[in-house]
N, C-alpha and C positions, 0 to 999 in steps of 0.2 A: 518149720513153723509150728507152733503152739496154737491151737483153738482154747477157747472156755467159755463155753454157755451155761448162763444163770438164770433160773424159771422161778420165777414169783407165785406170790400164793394166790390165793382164793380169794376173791374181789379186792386183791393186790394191783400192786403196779411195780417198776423196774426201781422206784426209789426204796422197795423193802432190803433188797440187796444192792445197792447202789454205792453204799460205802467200802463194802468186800471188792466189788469192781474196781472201785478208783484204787484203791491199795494196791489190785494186783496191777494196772493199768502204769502206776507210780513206780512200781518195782520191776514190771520186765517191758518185753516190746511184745507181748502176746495177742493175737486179736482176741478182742473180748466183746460178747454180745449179751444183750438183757432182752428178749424181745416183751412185747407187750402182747400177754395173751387177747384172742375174741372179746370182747366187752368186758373188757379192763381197764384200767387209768385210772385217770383224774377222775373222770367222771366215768359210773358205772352201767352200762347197758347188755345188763345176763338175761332178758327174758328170750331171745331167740337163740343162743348158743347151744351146744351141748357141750360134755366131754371129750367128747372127737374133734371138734373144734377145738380144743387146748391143747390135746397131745398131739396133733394135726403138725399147729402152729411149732410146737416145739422140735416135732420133729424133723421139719423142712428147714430149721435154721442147725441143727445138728448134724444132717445131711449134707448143709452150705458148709460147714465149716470139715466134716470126715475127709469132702471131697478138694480140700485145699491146702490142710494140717497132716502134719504127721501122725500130731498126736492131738487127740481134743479130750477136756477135762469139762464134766458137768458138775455142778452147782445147783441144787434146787432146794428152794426156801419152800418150809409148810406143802399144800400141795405140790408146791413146783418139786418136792422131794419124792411126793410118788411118780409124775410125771417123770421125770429124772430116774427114779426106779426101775419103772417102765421099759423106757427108751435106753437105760443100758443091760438091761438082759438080751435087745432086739437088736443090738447095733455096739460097732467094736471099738468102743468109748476107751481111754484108757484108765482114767481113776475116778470116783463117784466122792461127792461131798454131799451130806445131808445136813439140813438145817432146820431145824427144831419140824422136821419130817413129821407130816401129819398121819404116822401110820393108824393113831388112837388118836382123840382129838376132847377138848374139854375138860381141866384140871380142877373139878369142885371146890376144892380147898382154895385154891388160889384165885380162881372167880369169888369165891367170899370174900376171900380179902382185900379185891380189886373194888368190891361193889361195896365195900367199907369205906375202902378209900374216898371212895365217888361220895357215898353219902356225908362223910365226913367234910369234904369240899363242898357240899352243895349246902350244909347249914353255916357253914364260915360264906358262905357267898363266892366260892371260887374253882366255882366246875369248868368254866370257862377257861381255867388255866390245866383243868387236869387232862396230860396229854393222851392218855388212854380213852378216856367220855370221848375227847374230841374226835382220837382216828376213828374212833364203832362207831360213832352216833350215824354217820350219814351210812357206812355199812350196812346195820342194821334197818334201816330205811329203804333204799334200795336195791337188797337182796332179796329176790322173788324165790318163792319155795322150792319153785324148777330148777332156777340156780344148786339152790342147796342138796338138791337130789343129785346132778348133778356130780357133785364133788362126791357124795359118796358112792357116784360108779368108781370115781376115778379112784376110791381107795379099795372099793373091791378087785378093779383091775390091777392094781400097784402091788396087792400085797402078794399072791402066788408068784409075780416077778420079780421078788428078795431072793429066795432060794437059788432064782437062776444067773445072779451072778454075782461073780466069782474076781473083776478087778479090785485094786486095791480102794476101800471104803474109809471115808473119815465120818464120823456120827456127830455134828454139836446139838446138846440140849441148854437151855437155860432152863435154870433150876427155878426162876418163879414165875414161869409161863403158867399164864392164866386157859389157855388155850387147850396145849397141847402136853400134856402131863409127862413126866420123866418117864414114864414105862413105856412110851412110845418109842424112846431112842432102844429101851435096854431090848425090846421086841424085834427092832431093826435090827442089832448089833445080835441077836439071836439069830434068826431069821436069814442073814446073808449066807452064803459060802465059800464068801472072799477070804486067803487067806491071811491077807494082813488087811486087819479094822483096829481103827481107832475110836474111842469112845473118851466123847469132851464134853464135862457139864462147865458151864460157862455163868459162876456164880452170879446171883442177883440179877440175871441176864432174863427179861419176860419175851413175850414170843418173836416181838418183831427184833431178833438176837445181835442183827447187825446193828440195830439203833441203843443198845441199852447190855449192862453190864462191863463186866470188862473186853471192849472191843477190840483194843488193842495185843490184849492174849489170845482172841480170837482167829482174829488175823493173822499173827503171826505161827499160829499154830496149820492154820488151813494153807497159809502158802508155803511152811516149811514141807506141810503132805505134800502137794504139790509140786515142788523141786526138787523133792531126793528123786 
């Protein structure tokens, strides 16, 4: 039996990656798990969590599945890529997928041109349509500073544990993430010691990578890793 657990981002929820799952889900009989970290979801509640609570949660459903699979393959979106980082330097995961891995975080250029965008929509009268305002707006609202602190233990914890390992790595960036800027992947794809990594920019693809760009090269590229 196959495992594969999927770790969402940072005041994410399981529908960031949820199209990656269903694809794998459609294509083999593997169990497959998204959990929802501590004060995540729909609705956001990060003022009592920490980052122990994240990497906690993820790694008691990785645990659930080591102790039942053969083989178990992790997935983690944005933070869930260092959490994911993390947990397979510590534990005998078989192959690591990151997705637009928050090892650096914040693409200037491209928050310009997102906040172009926005402004642009907003004198036509049509923010309300633009899908990016919509997913940040309530984000940005209820993300407490602690929260944000926060995340970046979790990248200080993440990054020493690229060196230490060494399974087979697949890296995707999209190339107009507002987010998390393309030298984040090329930093990961440095930084690892696996001998076989894959490095995929995923044109026109912005951060949330499973919703946007070309999905379906995505896909098929991460579950062809996946089954050799």
């Amino acid at each position: 039996m196959i495992g594969c657990l999927l770790v969402h981002g940072f005041t994410g929820a399981p529908y960031e990656v949820e199209p990656l799952a269903e694809y794998i889900k459609e294509h083999t009989d593997w169990t497959v798990v998204a959990p929802i970290l501590p004060g995540h979801g729909e609705t956001l509640s990060l003022k009592s969590v920490s980052c122990t609570d994240w990497i906690d949660c993820a790694e008691r459903e990785l645990l659930t599945l080591l102790g039942k699979c053969e083989k178990v393959y992790v997935i983690g979106f944005s933070m869930g890529g260092l959490i994911a980082a993390y947990l397979a330097a510590r534990h005998p995961i078989s192959k690591l997928v990151f997705l637009s891995a928050a090892a650096k975080y914040v693409n200037p250029s491209q928050v310009k041109e997102d906040v172009l965008e926005m402004v642009h929509d907003f004198r036509r009268k049509q923010l309300h349509e633009n899908e990016l305002f919509l997913r940040y707006r309530e984000k940005l609202i209820m993300t407490p500073p602690s929260a944000a602190r926060e995340f970046q233990k979790v990248v200080r914890l993440a990054r020493p544990s690229l060196k230490k390992i060494v399974v087979p790595v697949f890296i995707a960036q999209g190339t107009s993430d507002g987010i998390v800027p393309v030298a984040s992947a090329e930093y990961i794809y440095s930084r690892v010691s696996s001998a076989e990594r894959h490095l995929h920019y995923s044109a026109g693809a912005k951060h949330l990578i499973c919703h946007t760009g070309n999905k379906k090269e995505l896909f098929e590229k991460v579950f062809t890793f996946l089954s050799e």
